[in-house]
PAZAPA-4460 file (N, C-alpha, C; in steps of 0.05 Angstrom, whole numbers, plus 32768, in hexadecimal, padded with zeros to 4 digits):
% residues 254
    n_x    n_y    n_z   ca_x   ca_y   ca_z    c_x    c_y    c_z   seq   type   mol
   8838   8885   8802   8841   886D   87F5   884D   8873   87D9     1      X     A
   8857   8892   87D1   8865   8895   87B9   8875   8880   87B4     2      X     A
   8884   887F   87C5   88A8   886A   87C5   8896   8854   87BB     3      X     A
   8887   884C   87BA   8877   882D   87B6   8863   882E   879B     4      X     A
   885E   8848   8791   884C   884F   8789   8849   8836   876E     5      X     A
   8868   8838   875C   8861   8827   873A   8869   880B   8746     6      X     A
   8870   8800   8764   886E   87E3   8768   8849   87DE   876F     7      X     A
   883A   87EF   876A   8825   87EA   8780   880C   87EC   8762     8      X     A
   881B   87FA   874A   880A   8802   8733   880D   87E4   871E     9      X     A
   882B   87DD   8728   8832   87CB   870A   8831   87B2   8720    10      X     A
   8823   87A8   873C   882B   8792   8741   8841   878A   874C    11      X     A
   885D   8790   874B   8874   878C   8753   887C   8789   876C    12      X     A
   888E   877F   877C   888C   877A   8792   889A   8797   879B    13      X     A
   8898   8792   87B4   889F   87A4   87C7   88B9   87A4   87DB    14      X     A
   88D3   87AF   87DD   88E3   8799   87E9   88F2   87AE   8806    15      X     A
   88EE   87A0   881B   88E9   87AA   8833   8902   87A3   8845    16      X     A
   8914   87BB   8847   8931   87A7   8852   8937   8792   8846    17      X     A
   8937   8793   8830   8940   8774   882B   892E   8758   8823    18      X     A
   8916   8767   882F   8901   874C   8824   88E8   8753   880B    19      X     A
   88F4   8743   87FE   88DF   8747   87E5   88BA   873F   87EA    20      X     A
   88A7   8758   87EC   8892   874A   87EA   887F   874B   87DA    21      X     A
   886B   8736   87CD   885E   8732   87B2   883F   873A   87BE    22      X     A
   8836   8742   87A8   881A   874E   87A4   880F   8729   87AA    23      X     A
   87F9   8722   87B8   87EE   8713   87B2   87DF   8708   8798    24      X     A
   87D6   86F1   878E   87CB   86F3   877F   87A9   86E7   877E    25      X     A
   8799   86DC   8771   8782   86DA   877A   877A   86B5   8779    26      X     A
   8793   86B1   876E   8794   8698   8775   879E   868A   878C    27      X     A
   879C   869D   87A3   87AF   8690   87B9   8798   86AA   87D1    28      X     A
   8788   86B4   87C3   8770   86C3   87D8   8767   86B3   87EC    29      X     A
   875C   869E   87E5   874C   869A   8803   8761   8690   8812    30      X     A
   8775   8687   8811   8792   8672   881F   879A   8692   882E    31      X     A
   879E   86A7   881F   87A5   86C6   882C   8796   86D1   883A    32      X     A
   8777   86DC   8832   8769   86DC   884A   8760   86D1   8864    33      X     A
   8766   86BD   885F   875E   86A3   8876   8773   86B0   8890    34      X     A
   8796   86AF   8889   879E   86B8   8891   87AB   86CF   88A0    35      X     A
   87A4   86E8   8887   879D   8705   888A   879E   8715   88AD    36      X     A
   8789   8702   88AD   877F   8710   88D3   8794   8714   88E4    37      X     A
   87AA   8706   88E4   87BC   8702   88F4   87D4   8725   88F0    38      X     A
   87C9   8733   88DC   87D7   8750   88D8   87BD   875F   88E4    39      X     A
   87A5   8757   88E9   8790   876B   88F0   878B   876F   890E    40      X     A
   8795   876B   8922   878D   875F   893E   8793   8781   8947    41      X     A
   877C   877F   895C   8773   87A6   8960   8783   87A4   8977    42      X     A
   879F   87A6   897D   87B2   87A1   8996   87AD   87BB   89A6    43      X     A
   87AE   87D1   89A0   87AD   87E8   89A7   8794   87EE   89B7    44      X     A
   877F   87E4   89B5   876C   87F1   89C1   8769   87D7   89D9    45      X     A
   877F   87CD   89E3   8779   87BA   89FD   877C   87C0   8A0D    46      X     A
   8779   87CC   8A1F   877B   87DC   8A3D   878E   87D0   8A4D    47      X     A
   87A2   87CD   8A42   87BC   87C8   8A51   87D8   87D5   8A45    48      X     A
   87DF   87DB   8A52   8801   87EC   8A51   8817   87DD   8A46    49      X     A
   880E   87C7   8A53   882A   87B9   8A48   8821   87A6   8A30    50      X     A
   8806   87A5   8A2F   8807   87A0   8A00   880D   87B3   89F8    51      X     A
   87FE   87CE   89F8   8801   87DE   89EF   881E   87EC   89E0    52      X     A
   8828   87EC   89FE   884E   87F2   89F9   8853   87D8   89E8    53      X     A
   8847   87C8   89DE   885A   87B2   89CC   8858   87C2   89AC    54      X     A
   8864   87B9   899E   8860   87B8   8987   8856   87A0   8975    55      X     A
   884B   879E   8966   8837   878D   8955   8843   8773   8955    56      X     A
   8860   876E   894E   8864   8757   894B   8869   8745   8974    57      X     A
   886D   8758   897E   8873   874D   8995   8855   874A   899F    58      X     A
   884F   8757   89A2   8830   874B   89A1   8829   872D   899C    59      X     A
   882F   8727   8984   881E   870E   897A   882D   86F9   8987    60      X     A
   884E   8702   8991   885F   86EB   899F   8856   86EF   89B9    61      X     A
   884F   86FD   89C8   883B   8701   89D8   8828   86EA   89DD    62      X     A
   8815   86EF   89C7   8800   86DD   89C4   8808   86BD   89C0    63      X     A
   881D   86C1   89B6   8828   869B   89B3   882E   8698   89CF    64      X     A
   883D   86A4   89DD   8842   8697   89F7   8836   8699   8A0F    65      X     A
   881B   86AA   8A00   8801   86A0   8A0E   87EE   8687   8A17    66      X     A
   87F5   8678   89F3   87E7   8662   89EF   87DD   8668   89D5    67      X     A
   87DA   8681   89C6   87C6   868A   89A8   87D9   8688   899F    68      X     A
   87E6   866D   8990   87FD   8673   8978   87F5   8669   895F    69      X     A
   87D0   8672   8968   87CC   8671   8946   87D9   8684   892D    70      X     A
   87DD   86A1   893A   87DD   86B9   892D   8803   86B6   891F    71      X     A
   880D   86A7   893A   8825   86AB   8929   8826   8693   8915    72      X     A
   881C   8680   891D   8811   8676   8901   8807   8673   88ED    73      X     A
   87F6   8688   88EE   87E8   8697   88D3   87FC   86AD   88C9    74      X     A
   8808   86BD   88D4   8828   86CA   88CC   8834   86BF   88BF    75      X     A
   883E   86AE   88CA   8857   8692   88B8   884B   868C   889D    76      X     A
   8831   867D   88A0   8827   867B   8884   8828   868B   886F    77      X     A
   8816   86AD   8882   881B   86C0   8866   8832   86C3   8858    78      X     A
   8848   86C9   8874   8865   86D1   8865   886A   86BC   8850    79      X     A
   8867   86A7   884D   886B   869F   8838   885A   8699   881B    80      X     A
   8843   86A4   8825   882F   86AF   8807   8841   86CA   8802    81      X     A
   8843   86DA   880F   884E   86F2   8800   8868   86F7   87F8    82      X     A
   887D   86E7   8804   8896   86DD   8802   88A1   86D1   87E4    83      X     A
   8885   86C0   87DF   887E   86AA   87C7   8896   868F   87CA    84      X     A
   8893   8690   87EE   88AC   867B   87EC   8899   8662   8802    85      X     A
   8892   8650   87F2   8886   8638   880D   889A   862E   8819    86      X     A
   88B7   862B   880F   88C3   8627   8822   88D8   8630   882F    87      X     A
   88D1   864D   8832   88E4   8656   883E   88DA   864C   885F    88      X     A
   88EF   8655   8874   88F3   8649   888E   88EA   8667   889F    89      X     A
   88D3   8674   88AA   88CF   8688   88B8   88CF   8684   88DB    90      X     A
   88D3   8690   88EB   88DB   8692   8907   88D6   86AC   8914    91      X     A
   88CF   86A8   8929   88C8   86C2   8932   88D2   86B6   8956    92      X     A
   88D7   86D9   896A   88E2   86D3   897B   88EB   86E3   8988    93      X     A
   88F3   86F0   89A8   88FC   8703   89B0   891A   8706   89B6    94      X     A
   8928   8716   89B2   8950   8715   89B5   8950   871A   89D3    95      X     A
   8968   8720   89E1   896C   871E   89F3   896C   873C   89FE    96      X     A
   895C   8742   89F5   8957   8767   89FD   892E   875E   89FD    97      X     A
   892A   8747   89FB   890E   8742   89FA   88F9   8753   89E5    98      X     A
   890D   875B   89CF   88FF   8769   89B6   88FB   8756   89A3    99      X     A
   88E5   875B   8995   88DD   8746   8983   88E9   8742   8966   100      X     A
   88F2   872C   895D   88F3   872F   8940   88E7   871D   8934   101      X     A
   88F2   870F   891C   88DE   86FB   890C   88FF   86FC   88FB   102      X     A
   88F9   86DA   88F2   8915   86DB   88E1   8908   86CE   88BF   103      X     A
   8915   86C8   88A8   8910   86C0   8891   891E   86B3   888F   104      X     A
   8926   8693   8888   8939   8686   887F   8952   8691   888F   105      X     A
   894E   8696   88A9   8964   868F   88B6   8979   86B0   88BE   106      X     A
   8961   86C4   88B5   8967   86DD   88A6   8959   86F0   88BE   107      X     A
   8961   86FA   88DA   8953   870A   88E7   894D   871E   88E6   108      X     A
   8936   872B   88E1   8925   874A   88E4   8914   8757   88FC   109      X     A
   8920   876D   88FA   8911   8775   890D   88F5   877D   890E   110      X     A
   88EB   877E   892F   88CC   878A   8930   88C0   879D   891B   111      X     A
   88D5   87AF   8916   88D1   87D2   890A   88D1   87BE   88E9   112      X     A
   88E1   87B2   88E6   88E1   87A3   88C6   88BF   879E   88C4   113      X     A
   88BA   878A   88DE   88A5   8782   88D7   8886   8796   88D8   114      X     A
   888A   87AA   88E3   8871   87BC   88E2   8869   87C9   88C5   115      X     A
   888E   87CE   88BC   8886   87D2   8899   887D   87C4   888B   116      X     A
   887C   87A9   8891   8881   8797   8882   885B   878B   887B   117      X     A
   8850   8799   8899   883C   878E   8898   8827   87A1   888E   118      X     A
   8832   87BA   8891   8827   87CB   8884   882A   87D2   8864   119      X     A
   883A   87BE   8859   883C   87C3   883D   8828   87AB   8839   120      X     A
   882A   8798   883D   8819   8780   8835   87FE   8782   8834   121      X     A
   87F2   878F   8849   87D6   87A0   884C   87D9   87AC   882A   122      X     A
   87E6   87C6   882C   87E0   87D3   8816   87E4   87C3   87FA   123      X     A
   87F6   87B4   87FB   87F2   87A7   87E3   87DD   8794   87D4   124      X     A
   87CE   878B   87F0   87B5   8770   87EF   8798   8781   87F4   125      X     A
   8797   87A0   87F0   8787   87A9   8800   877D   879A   8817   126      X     A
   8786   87A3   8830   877D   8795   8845   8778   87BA   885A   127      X     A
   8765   87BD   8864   876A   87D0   887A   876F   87C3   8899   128      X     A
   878A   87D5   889E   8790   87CE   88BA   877B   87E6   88CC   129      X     A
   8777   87DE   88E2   875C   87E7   88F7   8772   880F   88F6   130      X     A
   875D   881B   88F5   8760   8838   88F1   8763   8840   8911   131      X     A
   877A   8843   891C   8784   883E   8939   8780   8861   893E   132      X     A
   8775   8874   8926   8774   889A   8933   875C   8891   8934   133      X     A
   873F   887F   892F   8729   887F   8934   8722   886D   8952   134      X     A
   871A   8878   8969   8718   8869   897E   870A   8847   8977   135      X     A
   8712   8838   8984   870B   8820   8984   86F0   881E   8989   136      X     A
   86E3   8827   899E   86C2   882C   899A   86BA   8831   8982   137      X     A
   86C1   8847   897A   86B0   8850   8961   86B1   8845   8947   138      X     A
   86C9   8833   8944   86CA   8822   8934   86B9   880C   8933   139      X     A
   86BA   8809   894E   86A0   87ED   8959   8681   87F7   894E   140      X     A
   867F   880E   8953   8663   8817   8944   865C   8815   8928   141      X     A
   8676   8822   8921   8679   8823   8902   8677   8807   88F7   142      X     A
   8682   87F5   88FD   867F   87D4   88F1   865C   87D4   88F8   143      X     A
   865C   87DA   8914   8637   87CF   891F   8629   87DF   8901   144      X     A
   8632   87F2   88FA   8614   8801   88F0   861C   87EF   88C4   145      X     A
   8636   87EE   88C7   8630   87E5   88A9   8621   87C7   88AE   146      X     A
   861F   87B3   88C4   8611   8799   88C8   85F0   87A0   88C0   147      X     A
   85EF   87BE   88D7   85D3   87BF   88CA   85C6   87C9   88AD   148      X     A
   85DE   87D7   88A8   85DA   87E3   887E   85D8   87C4   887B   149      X     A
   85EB   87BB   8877   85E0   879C   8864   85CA   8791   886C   150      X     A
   85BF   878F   8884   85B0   8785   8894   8598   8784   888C   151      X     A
   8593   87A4   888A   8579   87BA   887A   8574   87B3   885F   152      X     A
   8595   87AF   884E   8584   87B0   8833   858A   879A   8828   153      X     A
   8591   877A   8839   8596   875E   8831   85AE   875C   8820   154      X     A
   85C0   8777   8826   85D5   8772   8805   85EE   8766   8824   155      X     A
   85F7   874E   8813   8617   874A   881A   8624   8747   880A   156      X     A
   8645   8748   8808   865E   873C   87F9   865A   8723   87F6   157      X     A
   864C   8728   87D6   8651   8713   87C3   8668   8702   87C9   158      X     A
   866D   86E4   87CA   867D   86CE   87D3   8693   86D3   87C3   159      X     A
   86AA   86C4   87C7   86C2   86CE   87BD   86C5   86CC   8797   160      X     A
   86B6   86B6   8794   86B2   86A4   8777   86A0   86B5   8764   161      X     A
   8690   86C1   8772   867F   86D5   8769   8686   86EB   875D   162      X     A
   8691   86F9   8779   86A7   8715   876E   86B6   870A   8755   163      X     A
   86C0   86F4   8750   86D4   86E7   873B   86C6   86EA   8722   164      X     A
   86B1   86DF   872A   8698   86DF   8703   8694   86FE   8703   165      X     A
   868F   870F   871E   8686   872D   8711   869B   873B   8704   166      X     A
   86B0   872F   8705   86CE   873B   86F7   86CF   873B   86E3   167      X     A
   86C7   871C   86D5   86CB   870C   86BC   86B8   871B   86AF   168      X     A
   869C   8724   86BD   868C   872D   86AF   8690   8749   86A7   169      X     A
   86A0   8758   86B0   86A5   8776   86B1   86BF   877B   8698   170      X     A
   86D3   8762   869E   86E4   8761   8699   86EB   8750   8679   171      X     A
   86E1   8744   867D   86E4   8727   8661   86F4   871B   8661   172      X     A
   8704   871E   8679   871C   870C   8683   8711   86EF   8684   173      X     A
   871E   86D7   8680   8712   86C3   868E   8726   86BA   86A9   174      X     A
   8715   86A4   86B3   871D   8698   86CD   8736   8699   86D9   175      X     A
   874A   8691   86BC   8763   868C   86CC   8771   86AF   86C7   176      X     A
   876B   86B8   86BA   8774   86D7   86BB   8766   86DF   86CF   177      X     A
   8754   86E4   86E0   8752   86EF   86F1   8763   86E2   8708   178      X     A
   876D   86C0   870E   8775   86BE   871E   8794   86C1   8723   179      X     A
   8799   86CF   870F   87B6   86D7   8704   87B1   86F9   870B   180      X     A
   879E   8705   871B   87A4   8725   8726   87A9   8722   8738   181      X     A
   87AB   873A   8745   87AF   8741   8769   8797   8741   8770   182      X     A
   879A   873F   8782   8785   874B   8798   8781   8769   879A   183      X     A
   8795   877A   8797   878F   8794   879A   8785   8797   877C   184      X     A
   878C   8788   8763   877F   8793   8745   875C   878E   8745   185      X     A
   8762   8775   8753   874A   876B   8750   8734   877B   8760   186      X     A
   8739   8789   8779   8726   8794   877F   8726   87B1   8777   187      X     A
   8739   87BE   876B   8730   87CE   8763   871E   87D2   8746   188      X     A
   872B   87BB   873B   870D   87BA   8728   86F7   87BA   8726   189      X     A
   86F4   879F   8740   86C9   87A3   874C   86C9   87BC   874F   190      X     A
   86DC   87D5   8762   86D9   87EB   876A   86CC   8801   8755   191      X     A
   86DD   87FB   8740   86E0   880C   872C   86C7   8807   871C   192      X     A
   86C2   87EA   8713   86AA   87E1   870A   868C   87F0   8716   193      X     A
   8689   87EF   8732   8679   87FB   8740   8671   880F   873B   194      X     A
   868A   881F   8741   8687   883B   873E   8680   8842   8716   195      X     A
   8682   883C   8709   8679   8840   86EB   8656   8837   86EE   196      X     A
   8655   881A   86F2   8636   8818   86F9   8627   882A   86FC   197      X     A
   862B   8834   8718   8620   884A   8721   8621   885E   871A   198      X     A
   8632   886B   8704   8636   888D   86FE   8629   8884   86E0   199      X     A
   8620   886E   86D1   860D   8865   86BD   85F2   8868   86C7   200      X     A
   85EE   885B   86DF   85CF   8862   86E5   85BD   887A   86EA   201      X     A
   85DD   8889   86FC   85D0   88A2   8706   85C9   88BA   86EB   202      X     A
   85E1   88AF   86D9   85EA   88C1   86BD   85C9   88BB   86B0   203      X     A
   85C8   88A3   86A1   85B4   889D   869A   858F   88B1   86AB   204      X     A
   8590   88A4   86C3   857C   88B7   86CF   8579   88DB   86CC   205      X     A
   8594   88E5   86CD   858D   88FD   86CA   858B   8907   86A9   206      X     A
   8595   88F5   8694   8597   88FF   8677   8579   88F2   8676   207      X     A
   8568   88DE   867F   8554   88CE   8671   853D   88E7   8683   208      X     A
   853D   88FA   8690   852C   890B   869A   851D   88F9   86AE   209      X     A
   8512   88DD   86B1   8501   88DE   86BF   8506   88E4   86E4   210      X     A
   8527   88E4   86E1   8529   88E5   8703   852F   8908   8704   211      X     A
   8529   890F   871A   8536   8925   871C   8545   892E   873E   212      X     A
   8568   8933   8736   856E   893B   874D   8574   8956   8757   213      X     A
   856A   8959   8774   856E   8979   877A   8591   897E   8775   214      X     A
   85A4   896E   877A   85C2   8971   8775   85D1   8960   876B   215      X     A
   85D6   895D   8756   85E6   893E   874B   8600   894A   8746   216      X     A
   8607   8958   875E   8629   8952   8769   8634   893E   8775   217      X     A
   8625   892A   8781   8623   8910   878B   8638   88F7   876E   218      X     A
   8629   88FA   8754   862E   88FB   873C   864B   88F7   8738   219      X     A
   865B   88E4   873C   8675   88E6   873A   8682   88D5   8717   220      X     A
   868C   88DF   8709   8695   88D2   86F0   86A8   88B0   86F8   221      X     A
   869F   889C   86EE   86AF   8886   86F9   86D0   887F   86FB   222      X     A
   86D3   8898   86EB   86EC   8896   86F0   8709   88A4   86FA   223      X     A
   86EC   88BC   8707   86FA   88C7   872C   8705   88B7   8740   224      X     A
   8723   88C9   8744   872E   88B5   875C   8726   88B0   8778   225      X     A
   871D   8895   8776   870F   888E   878B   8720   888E   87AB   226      X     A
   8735   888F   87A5   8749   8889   87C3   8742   88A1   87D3   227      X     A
   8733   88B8   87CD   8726   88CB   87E6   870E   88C6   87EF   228      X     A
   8700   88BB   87E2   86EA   88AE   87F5   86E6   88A4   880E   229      X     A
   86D7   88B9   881C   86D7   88AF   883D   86C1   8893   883B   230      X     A
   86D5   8883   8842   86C9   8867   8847   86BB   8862   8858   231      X     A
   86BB   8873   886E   86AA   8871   8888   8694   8882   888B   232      X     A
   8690   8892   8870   8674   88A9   8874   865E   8898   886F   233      X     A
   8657   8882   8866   8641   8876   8866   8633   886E   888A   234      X     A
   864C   886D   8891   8643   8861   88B4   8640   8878   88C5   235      X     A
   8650   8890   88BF   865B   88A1   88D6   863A   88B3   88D2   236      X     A
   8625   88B6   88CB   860F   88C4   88C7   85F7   88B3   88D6   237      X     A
   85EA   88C0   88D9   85CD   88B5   88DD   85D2   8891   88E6   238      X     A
   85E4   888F   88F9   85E5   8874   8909   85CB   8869   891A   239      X     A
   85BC   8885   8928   85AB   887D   893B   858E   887A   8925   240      X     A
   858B   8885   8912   8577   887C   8901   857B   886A   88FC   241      X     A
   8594   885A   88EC   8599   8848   88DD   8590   882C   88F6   242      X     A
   8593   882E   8912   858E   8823   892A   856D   8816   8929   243      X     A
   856C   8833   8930   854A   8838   8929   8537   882D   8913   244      X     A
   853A   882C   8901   8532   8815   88E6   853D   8802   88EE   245      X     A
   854D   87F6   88E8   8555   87D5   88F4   853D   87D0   8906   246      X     A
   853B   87DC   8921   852C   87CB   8936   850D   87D1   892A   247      X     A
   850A   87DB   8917   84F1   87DD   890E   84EF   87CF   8905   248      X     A
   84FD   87C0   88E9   850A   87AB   88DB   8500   879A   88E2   249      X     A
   850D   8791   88F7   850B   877F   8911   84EA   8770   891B   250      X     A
   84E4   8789   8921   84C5   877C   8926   84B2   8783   8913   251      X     A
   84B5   877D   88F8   84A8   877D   88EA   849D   8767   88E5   252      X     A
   8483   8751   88E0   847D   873C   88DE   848A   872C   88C6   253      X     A
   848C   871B   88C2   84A1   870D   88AC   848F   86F6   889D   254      X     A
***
């Protein structure tokens, strides 16, 4: 994502064949997430040939002339949160070669437009699209076993309004400045926030002597770049223990 790199640092839009697209902002989050899903749909792992051979957007026209035309209606919507146009006129549809496109105000693009297209918007809103080199099973595990991490230690994602005050509080921003960021600023701040928390407590523990660790290489300074972090090493270990407590959990008297 070099080519993208100072639209993606300073906020700036992104412009894709021709179409300009805007960082979300946090005043228009839950109206964006709501909709979101409609870029996330795990097409690939359906045991059929002929989804498979589609490509993403043909897919979802697929699904409309199935009877599911929620998704291309959740499409339509976004394109125009990220567009920043409510009224522009969006269309989607197959040519007479039965390849898919999608048009803008009257303006047709193709499928291949749109796979970029959807893949920049992800990166711009942090959104992860389903990791299609990791088998679809194991992914299914990987979600099962973080249900039971939260499960185990009662922690969930703080409500959306919440995350908002932990900002303000980190930040000294007030209300309407936070709802004037992105989505990708904004979470990398909780991120970043986090990570300082934690390299204070652990710091503190090992300078205050009373903790002592056999290796505090673990010990990361808060303001190491976090984008190598394997996000999935919390799950990919000790699954069948993590199993194993839960159902203990489980029948514990309450």
């Amino acid at each position: 994502m070099d080519e993208y790199e100072i639209n993606l640092i300073y906020d700036l839009p992104i412009e894709i064949d021709g179409v300009s697209l805007y960082p979300v902002t946090l005043d228009r989050y839950i109206e964006f997430m709501v909709v979101a899903g409609c870029l996330l749909l795990d097409k690939n792992s359906i045991p059929n040939v002929e989804i498979i051979s589609m490509n993403y957007l043909e897919y979802l026209i697929y699904l409309h002339q199935k009877g599911e035309e929620v998704y291309l209606n959740m499409l339509g919507f976004l394109l125009r949160i990220v567009l920043q146009s409510q009224e522009s006129s969006i269309g989607f549809g197959l040519n007479d070669d039965k390849k898919g496109f999608f048009s803008i105000d009257g303006v047709n693009y193709s499928a291949r437009t749109f796979d970029k297209i959807r893949k920049i918007i992800c990166i711009q809103n942090s959104i992860e699209l389903p990791d299609e080199n990791i088998q679809k099973e194991i992914r299914d595990k990987m979600e099962e076993a973080r249900k039971l991490k939260r499960k185990l230690s009662s922690n969930k994602p703080a409500p959306f309004e919440d995350q908002m005050i932990c900002a303000m509080l980190v930040t000294g921003m007030n209300l309407d400045e936070i709802k004037k960021l992105t989505i990708r600023k904004f979470s990398k701040i909780l991120e970043r926030a986090d990570a300082k928390l934690h390299y204070e407590i652990y710091l503190n523990a090992v300078m205050g002597g009373n903790t002592k660790f056999k290796n505090t290489s673990f010990i990361k300074h808060w303001m190491t770049d976090l984008n190598n972090v394997d996000k999935n090493s919390d799950v990919t270990i000790g699954m069948d223990n993590l199993t194993n407590k839960i159902s203990l959990e489980d029948k514990k008297i309450k």
